[in-house]
LUMRO-121658 format. One line per field, with one value per residue (C-alpha): chain; z, x, y; residue in one letter; residue number from 1. Coordinates in steps of 0.2 Angstrom, whole numbers, plus 2048, in hexadecimal, padded with zeros to 3 digits. Example, Ala and Ser with C-alpha at 12.3 -4.5 7.8 and 13.67 -1.06 7.14 Angstrom:
BEGIN
ch	A | A
z	827 | 824
x	83E | 844
y	7EA | 7FB
aa	A | S
i	1 | 2
END
This chain:
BEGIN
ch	A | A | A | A | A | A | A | A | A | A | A | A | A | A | A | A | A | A | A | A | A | A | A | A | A | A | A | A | A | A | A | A | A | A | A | A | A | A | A | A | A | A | A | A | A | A | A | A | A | A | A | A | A | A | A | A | A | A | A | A | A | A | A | A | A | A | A | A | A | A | A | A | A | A | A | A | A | A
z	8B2 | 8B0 | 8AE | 8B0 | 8B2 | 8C2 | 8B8 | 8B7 | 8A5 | 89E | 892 | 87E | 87C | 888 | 880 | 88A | 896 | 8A0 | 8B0 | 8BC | 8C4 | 8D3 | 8C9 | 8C7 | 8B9 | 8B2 | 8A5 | 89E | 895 | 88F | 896 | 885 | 892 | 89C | 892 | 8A1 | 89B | 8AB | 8B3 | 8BD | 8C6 | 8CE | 8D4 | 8CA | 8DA | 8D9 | 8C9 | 8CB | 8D7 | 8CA | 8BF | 8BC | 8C1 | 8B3 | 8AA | 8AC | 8A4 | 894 | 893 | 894 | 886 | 87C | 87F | 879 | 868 | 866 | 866 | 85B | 850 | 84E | 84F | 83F | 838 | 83B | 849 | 857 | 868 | 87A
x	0D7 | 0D4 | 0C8 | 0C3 | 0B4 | 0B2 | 0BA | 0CA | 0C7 | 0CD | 0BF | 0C2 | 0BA | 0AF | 09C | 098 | 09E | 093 | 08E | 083 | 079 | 083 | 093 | 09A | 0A0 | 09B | 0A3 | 097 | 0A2 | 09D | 0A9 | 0AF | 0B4 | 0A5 | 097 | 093 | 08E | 095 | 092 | 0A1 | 09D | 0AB | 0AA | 0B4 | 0C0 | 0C3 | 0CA | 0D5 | 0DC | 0DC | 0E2 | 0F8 | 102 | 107 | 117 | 11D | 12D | 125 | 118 | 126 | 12F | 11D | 11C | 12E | 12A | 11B | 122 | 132 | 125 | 119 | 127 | 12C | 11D | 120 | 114 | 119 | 11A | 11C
y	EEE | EDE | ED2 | EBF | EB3 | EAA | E9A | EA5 | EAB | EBB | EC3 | EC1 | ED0 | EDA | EDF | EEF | EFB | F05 | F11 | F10 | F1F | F19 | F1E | F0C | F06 | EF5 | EEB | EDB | ECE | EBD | EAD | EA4 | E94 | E92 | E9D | EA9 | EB9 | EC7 | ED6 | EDE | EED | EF9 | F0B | F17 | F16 | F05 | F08 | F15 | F0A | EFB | F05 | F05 | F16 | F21 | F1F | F2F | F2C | F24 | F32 | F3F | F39 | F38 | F4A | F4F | F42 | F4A | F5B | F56 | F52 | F60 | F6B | F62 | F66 | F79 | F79 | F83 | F7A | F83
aa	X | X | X | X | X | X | X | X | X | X | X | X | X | X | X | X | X | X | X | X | X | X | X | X | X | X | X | X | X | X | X | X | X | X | X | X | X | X | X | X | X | X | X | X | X | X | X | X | X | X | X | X | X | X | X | X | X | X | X | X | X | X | X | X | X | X | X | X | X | X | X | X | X | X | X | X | X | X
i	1 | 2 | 3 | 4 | 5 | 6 | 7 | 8 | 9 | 10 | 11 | 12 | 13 | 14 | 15 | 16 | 17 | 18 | 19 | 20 | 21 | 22 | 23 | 24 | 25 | 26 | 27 | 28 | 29 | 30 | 31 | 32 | 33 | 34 | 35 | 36 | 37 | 38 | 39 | 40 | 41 | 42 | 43 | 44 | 45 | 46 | 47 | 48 | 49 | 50 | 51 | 52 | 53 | 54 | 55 | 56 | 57 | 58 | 59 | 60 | 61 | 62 | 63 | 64 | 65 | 66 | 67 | 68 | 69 | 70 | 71 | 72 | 73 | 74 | 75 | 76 | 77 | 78
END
């Protein structure tokens, strides 16, 4: 997800992440440009939509890695 500041700034860092009783989420991050300090609220479905679709192809191949690898290790792998 991204963030910005309503000058267009993207957060050097962000300072705390957070939930609501409500089940949002809220991110407060400090503006280096214009020294707003901000509180973005988003529901937990708004960021599943925010959020990129998985790389399925990337995240088989991980899997395969990761199993070459413990296999190497003389780990057994199903």
């Amino acid at each position: 997800m991204h963030f910005a500041c309503y000058c267009g700034q993207t957060p050097d860092r962000i300072l705390e992440i957070g939930f609501t009783s409500e089940r949002h989420m809220v991110v407060h991050f400090w503006c280096a440009a214009c020294n707003r300090v901000l509180f973005i609220s988003r529901t937990l479905d708004e960021c599943a939509q925010l959020c990129p679709p998985l790389d399925t192809e990337t995240e088989t191949q991980s899997a395969s890695e990761d199993a070459r690898f413990l296999q190497s290790l003389g780990i057994a792998v199903s």
